[in-house]
C-alpha positions in Angstrom: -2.5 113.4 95.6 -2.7 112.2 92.0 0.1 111.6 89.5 0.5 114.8 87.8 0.9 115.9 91.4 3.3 113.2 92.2 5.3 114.4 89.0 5.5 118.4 90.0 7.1 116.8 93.8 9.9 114.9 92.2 10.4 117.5 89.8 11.1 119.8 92.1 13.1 117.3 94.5 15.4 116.3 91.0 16.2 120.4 90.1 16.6 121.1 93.7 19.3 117.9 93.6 20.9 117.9 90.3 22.8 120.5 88.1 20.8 122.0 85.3 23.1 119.9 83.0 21.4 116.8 83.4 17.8 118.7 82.7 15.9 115.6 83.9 12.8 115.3 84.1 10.1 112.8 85.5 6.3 112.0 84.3 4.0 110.0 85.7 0.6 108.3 83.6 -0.2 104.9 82.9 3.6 104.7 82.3 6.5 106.5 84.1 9.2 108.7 82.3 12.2 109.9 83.0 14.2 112.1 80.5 17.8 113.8 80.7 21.2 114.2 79.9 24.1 111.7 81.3 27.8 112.4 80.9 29.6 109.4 79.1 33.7 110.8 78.3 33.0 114.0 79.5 30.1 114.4 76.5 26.8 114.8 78.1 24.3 112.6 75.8 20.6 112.6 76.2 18.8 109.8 77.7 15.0 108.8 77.8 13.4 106.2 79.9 10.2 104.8 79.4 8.9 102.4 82.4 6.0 100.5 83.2 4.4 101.0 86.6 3.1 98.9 88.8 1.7 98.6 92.6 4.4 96.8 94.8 2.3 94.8 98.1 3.9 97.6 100.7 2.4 100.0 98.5 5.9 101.6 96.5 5.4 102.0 92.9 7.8 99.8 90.9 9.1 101.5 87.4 10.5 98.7 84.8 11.8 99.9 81.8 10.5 99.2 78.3 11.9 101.2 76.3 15.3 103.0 76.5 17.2 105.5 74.0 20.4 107.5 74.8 22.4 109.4 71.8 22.4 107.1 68.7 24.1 104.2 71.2 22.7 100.9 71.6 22.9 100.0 75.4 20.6 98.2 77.7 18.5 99.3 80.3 20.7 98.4 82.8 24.2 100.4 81.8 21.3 103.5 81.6 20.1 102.7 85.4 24.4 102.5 86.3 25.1 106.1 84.9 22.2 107.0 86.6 22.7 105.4 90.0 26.2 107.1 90.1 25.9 110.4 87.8 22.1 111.4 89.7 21.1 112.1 92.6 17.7 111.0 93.8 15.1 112.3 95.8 15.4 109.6 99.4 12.3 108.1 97.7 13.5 107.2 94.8 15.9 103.7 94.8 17.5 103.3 91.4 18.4 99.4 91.7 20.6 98.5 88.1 21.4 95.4 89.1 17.6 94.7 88.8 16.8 97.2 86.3 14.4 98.7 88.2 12.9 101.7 90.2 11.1 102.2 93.3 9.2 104.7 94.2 9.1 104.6 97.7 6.4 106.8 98.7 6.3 106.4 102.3 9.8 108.3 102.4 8.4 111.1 100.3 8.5 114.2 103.0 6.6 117.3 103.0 8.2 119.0 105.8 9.9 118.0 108.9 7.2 118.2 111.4 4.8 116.3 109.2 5.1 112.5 108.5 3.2 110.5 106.0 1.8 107.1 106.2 0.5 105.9 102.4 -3.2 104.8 102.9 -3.6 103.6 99.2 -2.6 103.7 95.4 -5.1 103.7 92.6 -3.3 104.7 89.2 -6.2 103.7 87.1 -8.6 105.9 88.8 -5.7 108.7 89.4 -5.2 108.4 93.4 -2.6 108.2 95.8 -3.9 108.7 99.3 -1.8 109.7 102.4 -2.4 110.1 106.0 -0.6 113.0 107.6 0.9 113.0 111.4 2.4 115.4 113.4 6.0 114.5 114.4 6.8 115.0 118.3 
C-alpha cells in the first residue's frame, strides 16, 4: 500500500460514515490533510487541517497540526480537533485526541474485510510504502 492508496481507503471509510454536509476529505504526502465543513450555531463553516506526519514506535502514523483555518475565525487547533471529535465520525483507525491536538492513525485497526486481518510489517513515507501482512481469521 502507498499513501495515495491509504487516502482513497479513508476516503471511502469518511463518506461511508459521515453526511455529505461535512464533504471531508483526507490526503496523505509528506504532510496529511484533512478538509471539510463543521457546524458551529447551526452554520456549517469550512475547515482545513494541515498536519505533519510522523512514524509512532508501534508503527501508527501520528498527524500534528501546523496549520489550521476555518471561516474567517481565529481558533486553535485544538477547538478544530473538539468539533471534530464530536461533530465526525471516524473510521475505528482513526483516534482524534483534542486534548493533545493530535491524530493517530492507527493502521493496525484498518480492516479490509472480516475474514482477513492485518498485521503492519513496516512504514516508509519517504520512499512511499506501507507494508501489511494479511491472515485469515478462524
Amino acid at each position: 500500500m502507498n499513501k495515495k492508496q491509504l487516502t482513497v481507503l479513508t476516503n471511502q471509510y469518511l463518506k461511508q460514515l459521515n453526511s455529505k454536509e461535512l464533504n471531508l476529505n483526507f490526503s496523505l504526502s509528506d504532510e496529511a490533510q484533512l478538509t471539510g465543513s463543521i457546524r458551529i450555531f447551526s452554520h456549517p463553516l469550512p475547515f482545513r487541517l494541515v498536519m505533519d506526519v510522523s512514524v509512532l514506535s508501534n508503527k501508527d502514523l501520528l498527524l500534528k497540526p501546523k496549520v489550521v483555518s476555518m471561516g474567517n475565525l481565529d481558533i486553535s487547533a485544538q477547538r478544530v480537533l473538539e468539533l471534530i471529535e464530536s461533530q465526525v465520525k471516524m473510521p475505528r483507525y482513526v483516534k482524534v485526541n483534542s486534548k493533545r491536538t493530535e491524530i493517530v492513525m492507527a493502521l493496525e485497526r484498518v480492516q479490509f474485510n472480516k475474514d482477513l486481518s492485518f498485521k503492519i510489517d513496516s512504514v516508509d513515507l519517504n520512499n512511499d510504502r506501507i507494508v501489511f501482512n494479511g491472515y485469515l481469521n478462524k
